[in-house]
Every structure is written in structure tokens, then in C-alpha cells.
C-alpha positions in Angstrom: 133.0 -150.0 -30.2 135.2 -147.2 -29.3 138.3 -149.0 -30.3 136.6 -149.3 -34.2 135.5 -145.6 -34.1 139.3 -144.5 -32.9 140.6 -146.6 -35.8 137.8 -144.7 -38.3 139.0 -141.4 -37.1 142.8 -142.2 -37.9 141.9 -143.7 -41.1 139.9 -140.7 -42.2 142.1 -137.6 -40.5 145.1 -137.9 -43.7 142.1 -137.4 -45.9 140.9 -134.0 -44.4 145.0 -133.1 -44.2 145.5 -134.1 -48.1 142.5 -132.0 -48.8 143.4 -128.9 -47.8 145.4 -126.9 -50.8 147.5 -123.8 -50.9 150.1 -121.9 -54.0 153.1 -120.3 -53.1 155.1 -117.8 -55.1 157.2 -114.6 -55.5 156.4 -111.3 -56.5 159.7 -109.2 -58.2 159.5 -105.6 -59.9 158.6 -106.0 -63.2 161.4 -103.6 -64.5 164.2 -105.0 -62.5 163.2 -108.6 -62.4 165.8 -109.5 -59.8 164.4 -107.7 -57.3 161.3 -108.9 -54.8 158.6 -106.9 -53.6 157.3 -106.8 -50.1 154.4 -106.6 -48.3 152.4 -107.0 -51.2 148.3 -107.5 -51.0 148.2 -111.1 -52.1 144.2 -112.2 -52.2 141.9 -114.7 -53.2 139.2 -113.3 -54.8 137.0 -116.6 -54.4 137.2 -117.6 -50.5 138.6 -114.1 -49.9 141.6 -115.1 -48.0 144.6 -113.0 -48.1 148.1 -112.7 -47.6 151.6 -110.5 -48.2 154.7 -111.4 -49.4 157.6 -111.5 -47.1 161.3 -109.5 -47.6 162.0 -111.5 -50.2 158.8 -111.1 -52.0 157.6 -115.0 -51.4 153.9 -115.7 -50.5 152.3 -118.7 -49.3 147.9 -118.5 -49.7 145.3 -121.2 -49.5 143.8 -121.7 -52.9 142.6 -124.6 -55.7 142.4 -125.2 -59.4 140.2 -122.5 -60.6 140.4 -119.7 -58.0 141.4 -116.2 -58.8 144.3 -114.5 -57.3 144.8 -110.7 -56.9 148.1 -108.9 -56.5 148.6 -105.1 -55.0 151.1 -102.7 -53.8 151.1 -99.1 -53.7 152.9 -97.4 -56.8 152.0 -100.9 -58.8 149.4 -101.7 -61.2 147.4 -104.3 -60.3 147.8 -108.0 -61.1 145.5 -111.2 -61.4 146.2 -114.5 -61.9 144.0 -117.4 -62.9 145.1 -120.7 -60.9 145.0 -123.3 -63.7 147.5 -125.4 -61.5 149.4 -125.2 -57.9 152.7 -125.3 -58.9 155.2 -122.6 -57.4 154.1 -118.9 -59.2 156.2 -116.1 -60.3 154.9 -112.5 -60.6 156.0 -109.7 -62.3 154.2 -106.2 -60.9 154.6 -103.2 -63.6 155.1 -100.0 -61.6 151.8 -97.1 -62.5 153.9 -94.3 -64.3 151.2 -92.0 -63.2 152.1 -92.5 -59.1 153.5 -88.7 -58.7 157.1 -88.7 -57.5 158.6 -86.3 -54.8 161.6 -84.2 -57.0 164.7 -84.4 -55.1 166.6 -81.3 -54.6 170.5 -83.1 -54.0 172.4 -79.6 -53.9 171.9 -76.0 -53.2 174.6 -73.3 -54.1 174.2 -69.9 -52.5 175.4 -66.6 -54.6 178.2 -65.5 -52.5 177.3 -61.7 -53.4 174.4 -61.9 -51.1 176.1 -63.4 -48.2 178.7 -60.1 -48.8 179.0 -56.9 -50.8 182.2 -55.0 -50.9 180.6 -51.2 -49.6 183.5 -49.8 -51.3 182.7 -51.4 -54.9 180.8 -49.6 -57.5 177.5 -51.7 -58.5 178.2 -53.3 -62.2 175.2 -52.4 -64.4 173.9 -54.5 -67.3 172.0 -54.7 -70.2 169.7 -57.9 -69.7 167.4 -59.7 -72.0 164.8 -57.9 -70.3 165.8 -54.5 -72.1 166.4 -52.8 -68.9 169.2 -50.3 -68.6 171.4 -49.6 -65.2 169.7 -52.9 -63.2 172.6 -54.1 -60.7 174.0 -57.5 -60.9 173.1 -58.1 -57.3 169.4 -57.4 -57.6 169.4 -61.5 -58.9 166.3 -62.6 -57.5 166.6 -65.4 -54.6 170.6 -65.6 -54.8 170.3 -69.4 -55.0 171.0 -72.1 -57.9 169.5 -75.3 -57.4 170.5 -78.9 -58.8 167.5 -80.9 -59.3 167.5 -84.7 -59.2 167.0 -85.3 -62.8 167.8 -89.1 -62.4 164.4 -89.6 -61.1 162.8 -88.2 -63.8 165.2 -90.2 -66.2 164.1 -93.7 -64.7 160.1 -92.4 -64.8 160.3 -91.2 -68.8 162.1 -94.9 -68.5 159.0 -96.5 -67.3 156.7 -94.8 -69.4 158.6 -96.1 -72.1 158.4 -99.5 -71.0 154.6 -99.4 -70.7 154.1 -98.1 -74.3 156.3 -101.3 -75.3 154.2 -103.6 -73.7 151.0 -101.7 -75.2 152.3 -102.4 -78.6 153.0 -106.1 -77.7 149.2 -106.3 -76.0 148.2 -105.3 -79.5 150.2 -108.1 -81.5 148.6 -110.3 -78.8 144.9 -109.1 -79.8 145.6 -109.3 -83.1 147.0 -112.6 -83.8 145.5 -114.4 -80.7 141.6 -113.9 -81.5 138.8 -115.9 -82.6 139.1 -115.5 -85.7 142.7 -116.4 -86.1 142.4 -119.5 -83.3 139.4 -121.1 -85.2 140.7 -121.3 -88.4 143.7 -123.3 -86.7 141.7 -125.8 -84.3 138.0 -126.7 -84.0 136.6 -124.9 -81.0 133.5 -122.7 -80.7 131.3 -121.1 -77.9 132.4 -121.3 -74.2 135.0 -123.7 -75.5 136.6 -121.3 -77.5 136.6 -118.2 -74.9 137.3 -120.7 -72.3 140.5 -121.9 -74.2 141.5 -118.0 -75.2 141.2 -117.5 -71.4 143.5 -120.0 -70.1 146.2 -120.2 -72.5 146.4 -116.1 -73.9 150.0 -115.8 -74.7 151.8 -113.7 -72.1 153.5 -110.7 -73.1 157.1 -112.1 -71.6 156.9 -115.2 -73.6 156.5 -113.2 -76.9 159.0 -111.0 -76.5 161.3 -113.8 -75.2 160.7 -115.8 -78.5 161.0 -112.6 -81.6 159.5 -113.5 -84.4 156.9 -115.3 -81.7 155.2 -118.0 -84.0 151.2 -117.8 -83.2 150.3 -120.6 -85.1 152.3 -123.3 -83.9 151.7 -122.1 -80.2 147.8 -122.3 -80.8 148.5 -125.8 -82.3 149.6 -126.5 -79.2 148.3 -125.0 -76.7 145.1 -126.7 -78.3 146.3 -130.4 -77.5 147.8 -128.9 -74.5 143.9 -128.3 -73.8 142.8 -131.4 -75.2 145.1 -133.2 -72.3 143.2 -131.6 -69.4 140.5 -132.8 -67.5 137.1 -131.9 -67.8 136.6 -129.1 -64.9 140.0 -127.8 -65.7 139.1 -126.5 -68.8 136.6 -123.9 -67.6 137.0 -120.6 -66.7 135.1 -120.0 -63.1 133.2 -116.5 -63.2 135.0 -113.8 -61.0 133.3 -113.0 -57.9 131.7 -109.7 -57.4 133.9 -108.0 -54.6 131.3 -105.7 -52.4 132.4 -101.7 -52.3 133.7 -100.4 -49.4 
């Protein structure tokens, strides 16, 4: 009897193995999409397992069809990602323009005339744009002339230009990829039709990758796309309620 319930357990153990599911990916800077972020948050909002990328941005996290993924760093806006299948994932985090920046100060020149002041020379007197007569040169307030890092400041009016180009493409996106426009094209309606808007919203990488970006054949087919899936895949789970801290 032992012998057949051994045999049972061997049989059955690959099952339990096969069962269990995870997704992998990387996580790069959205601006510079070469390089990886690390120790990013990545969590699962539905069994509420977590993990972070490594050094070269890569994550490994248990998950299945229909869970909901969470991504978050520090001086990034935060991410989600709908798992609609487990292949290998690629993640691009914007960086949050409004994260305050330290201002680098990469040189300091002093005034030599306050490190030394000939007692034989006769103070110089000016006429400044403050309308005072007879002030001396060397009453300069401070004696210092900084050089500010303005190349900081020239990559962050950079970014903020970058996030008001992908506003205007999020607005193309609601604008052509609505109800409206999507039932004309293909007959969907109710939960179908949010479901479907859900899953297959056009990203705003693959519009700006394909200029003039055709909405009307990618709804055609996205649609039988749709059609091809099973069942359970075409819903859209609700996102669980995360509990305040």
C-alpha cells in the first residue's frame, strides 16, 4: 500500500511544481532608456508579494494572468502594469519633475581685493546704479562670485518638457481611443467594451513610434486580437484595496 501511495505522490509532485507561476522583467529610466534602475519597489497588488530589481534593473516576482503589478522608486512616478500574459516585461519609469533637486555650486572665485588692499592706494570711488556718490569699490558685499551648476537645471526644464509631450500624446490617446470611436469600428458594449479599452489602450511609446499612428486599423485589430483570447483572459480583475498605513 505504501509502495502505490509513494508512486501517487511522485505522480502528482510536477503538478504542484508546474503550478506555481512567476514574471520577470527590467525596469530602465524612461528618459535614457538604456539605463536600468535599481532597487526598485516591484509589488503585487493581488497576493501582495514584492520584490526589487537588481543592478541591472531585472526583477523576478510570483504572479498569474490577471494580477496587478506596481512599480516605485524614489524621484519616479509611479507605474502599474496589468499581467495579461507572463512573458518577459519591460518597464519604462518617468522621473516626477517636481522631486526638488540640491543646486550644485562647482566653483567659487574669491575677490582678491578682500584677501589684500594696498594701504598706500587711494580708494577708487564710483557712481553705481544705485545713485550713490563716493561708495568705494571695495565695499562689494561678500567678495565672492559663484558658478552655479546650471546643467542641472537644463536636464530638469528637459524633463518637464518631456512630461508635457507625453500629456499631449495621453490626450490623442483619449480622444481617438474612446467608446465612442471603438464602437463604431467593432461591436462591443458594456463590460466588454471597458474590459477591451482596458487591456489593449494603446501605449504612449507605440504611438509615437508609428507617426501618423493609425487608430482605426489598430482597434480592428486589437478587436480580433481579443476575439482570439480565452474566456477569463478577457476580463479586467478589480484592483485590490491596499489598507493605509
Amino acid at each position: 500500500m505504501s509502495k502505490y501511495l509513494f508512486l501517487l505522490f511522485i505522480c502528482i509532485a510536477p503538478f504542484g511544481v508546474w503550478a506555481q507561476t512567476s514574471v520577470s522583467g527590467t525596469v530602465y529610466d524612461y528618459d535614457n532608456k538604456t539605463f536600468p534602475i535599481q532597487d526598485v519597489i516591484v509589488r503585487n497588488l493581488n497576493s501582495k508579494e514584492l520584490s526589487r530589481t537588481k543592478a541591472a534593473g531585472q526583477f523576478t516576482l510570483a504572479a498569474k494572468v490577471g494580477d496587478l503589478l506596481e512599480f516605485s522608486f524614489v524621484g519616479y512616478h509611479t507605474d502599474t502594469l496589468f499581467l495579461i500574459d507572463l512573458k518577459p516585461k519591460t518597464i519604462f519609469l518617468p522621473g516626477n519633475s517636481k522631486t526638488l533637486k540640491e543646486v550644485e555650486i562647482l566653483s567659487a572665485k574669491v575677490n582678491p581685493s578682500v584677501l589684500y588692499r594696498d594701504p598706500n592706494a587711494k580708494e577708487s570711488k564710483r557712481f553705481g546704479a544705485d545713485g550713490l556718490r563716493g561708495k568705494g569699490n571695495n565695499d562689494r558685499a561678500g567678495g565672492m562670485m559663484f558658478n552655479l551648476g546650471y546643467g542641472k537645471m537644463k536636464r530638469e526644464r528637459e524633463k518637464e518638457r518631456r512630461l508635457e509631450e507625453r500629456d499631449v500624446y495621453e490626450t490623442e490617446i483619449r480622444e481617438n481611443f474612446n467608446e465612442e470611436s471603438i464602437t463604431k469600428l467593432v461591436k462591443l458594449k458594456g463590460e466588454d467594451l471597458k474590459d477591451f479599452m482596458a487591456i489593449y489602450r494603446p501605449t504612449e511609446a507605440l504611438i509615437k513610434d508609428e507617426r501618423p499612428f493609425n487608430y482605426t486599423y489598430y482597434i480592428v485589430k486589437a478587436y480580433h486580437s481579443w476575439l482570439k483570447l480565452p474566456a477569463g483572459q478577457r476580463k479586467v480583475y478589480p484592483m485590490p484595496k491596499l489598507k493605509a498605513n
